[in-house]
N, C-alpha and C positions, 0 to 999 in steps of 0.2 A: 396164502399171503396176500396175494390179489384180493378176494372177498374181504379179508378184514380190511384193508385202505379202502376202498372201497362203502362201506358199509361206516366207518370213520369218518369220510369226505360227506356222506348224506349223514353222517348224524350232526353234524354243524351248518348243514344246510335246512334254514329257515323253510323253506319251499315244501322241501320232501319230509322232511320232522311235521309239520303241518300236516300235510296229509295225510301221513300216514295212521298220526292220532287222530284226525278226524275219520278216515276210514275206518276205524276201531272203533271210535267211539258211534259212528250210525249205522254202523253194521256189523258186528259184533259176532255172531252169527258165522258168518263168511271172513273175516279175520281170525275165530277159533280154527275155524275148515284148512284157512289158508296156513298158520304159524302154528297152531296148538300141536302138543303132544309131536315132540319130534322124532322120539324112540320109535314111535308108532308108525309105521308106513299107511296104513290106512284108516286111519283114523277120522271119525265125524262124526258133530257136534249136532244135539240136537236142540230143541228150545226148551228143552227139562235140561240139560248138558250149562247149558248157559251162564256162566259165573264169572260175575265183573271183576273178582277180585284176580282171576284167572289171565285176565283182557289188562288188567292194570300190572300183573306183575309181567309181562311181556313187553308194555309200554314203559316202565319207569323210567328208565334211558332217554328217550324221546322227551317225557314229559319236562326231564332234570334239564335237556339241554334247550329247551322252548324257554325253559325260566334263568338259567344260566344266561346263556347268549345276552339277553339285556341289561339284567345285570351288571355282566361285564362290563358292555359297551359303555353304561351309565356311570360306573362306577367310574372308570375312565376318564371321563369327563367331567366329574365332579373333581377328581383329582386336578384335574387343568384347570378347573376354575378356580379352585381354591389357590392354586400357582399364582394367578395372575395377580398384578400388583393393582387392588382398585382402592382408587382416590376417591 
């Protein structure tokens, strides 16, 4: 229950969602090593092994709330603009 709040609180956090796609996205490599294949206990990737579609479907999550988050926030605020009475 801990791990998932947890992992919740960094996936709306701008900071670590960043990273951690960009960690994926320039080393690719060593993010399969680190997250791929969890059934697996020891599992590694090599650069024949290599498959981005493999890297993107681990990230979706990350990428959805990188593009969500402003979104919102915009969205928000077009809401309130549209509120305000302008002359």
């Amino acid at each position: 229950m801990r791990n998932a709040v947890i992992s919740a609180a960094q996936l709306f956090s701008p900071r670590a969602t960043y990273g951690e796609v960009s960690r994926a996205v320039t080393q690719p490599l060593m993010y399969l090593n680190m997250h791929g294949a969890p059934d697996e206990a020891w599992s590694h990737f090599d650069e024949d092994d290599l498959d981005y579609a493999e890297v993107l479907g681990h990230l979706w999550k990350n990428i959805v709330a990188l593009l969500l988050i402003p979104v919102a926030f915009f969205g928000l605020a077009y809401v309130a603009f549209l509120r305000l009475d302008v002359r």
